[in-house]
N, C-alpha and C positions, 0 to 999 in steps of 0.2 A: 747739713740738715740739723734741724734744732732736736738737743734732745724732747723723749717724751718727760711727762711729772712722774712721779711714783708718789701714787695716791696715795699711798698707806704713810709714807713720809709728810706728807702734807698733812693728812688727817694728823698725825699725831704734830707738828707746827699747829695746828688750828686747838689743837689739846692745851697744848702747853703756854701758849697764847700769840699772838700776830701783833701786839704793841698795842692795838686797840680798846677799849675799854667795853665790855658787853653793850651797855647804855650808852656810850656815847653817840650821839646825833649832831651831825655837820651842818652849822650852817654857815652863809656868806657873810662876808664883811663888807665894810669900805675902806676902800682906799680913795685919800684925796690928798693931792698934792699941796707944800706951802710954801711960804716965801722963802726962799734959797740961802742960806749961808753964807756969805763971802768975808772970808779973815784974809789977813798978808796972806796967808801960806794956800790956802785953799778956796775951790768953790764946790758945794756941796748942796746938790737937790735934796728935798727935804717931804719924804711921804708918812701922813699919820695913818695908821691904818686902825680901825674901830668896829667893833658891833653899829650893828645901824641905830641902835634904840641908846647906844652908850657914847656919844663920842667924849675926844680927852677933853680933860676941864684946859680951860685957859692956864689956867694955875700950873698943872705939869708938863704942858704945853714949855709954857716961858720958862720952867727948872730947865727942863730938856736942852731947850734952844745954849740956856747958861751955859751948860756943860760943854755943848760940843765947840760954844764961839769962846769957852776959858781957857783955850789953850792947853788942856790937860792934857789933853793928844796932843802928842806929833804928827797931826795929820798933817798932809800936802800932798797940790795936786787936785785931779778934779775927782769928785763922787757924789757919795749919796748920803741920807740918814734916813731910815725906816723909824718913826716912834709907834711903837705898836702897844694896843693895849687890848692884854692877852685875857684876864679877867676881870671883876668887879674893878680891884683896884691893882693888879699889877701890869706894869710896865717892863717893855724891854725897849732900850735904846740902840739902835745900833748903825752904828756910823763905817762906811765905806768908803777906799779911794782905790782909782785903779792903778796897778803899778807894775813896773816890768813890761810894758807894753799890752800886758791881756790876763795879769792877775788882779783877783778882786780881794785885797785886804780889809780887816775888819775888826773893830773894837766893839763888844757888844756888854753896854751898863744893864742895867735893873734898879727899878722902881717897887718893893712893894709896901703897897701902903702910907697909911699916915704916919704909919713908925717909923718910915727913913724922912728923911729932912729933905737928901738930895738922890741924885743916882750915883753908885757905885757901879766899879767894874764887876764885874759876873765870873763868877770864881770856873774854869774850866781847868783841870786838873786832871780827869783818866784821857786817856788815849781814844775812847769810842764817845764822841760826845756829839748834842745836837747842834744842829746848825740853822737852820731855816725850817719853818711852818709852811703849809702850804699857803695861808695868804700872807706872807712874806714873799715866796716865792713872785710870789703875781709883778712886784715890783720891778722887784731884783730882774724878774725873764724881761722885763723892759729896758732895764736898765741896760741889761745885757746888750739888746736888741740896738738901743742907742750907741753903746759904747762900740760895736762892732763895725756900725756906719762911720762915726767916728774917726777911729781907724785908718779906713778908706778914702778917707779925705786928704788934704795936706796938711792938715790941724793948723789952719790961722785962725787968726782970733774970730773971724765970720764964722769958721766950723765950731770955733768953742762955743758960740754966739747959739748956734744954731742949736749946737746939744744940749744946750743948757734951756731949752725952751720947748726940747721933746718929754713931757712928762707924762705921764698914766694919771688918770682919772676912772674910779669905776668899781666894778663888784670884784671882788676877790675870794 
């Protein structure tokens, strides 16, 4: 049986704060799928996700694309890339392969601004750190969802064929 709350501990977590911001108001995004990746090494689905009213310029668009088909990773193997854009002008990149049979590896650049040129990796350095946004997640739970059928399969090149053509399209 689950325990019960101890309200007085909660109130005082709602005191001291829950992560959220007093003002902050959630709204949806898009997600829309694009043209896929394919280096020697890797094939990698490719989701922008956006404010409905903002989406990415072309311009950080094609940086983004740069980075992940320059070889700077050692990616390989099949995945994914989320290019998200998180406010006015900053971006996060982030590039997925799955490995080990059912882990999701990850290299996640940044974008902000016209002050950088290019994307850079994303300094992650304490031991408690973020991971995924909620309309990140939206992707990734598909991705998930794909890679799991996957799986399931014999993996010939029709399965690869096959996953490689299950993508998300939609509100996040």
């Amino acid at each position: 049986m689950p325990r019960s709350l101890d309200i007085a501990q909660l109130s005082q977590l709602l005191t001291q704060g829950i992560g959220v911001a007093p003002d902050y108001r959630h709204v949806a995004k898009d997600v829309a799928p694009g043209d896929m990746v394919q280096t020697r090494a890797a094939l990698l689905k490719w989701y922008d996700i956006h404010p409905r009213a903002r989406p990415i310029p072309l311009a950080v668009s094609a940086l983004a694309r740069a980075a992940v088909e320059s070889g700077r990773l050692a990616m390989h193997g099949l995945g994914f890339v989320v290019l998200h854009r998180c406010d006015a002008d900053f971006y996060f990149l982030i590039a997925c392969t799955w490995r080990n049979q059912n882990e999701l590896w990850e290299t996640v650049w940044y974008k902000n601004g016209d002050g950088m040129d290019d994307f850079t990796v994303f300094p992650r350095d304490p031991a408690h750190l973020p991971t995924y946004c909620v309309w990140e997640l939206v992707p990734i739970w598909h991705e998930q969802q794909a890679w799991s059928r996957f799986l399931s399969t014999d993996r010939s090149l029709s399965n690869i064929v096959e996953w490689s053509e299950q993508l998300y399209r939609g509100s996040a």
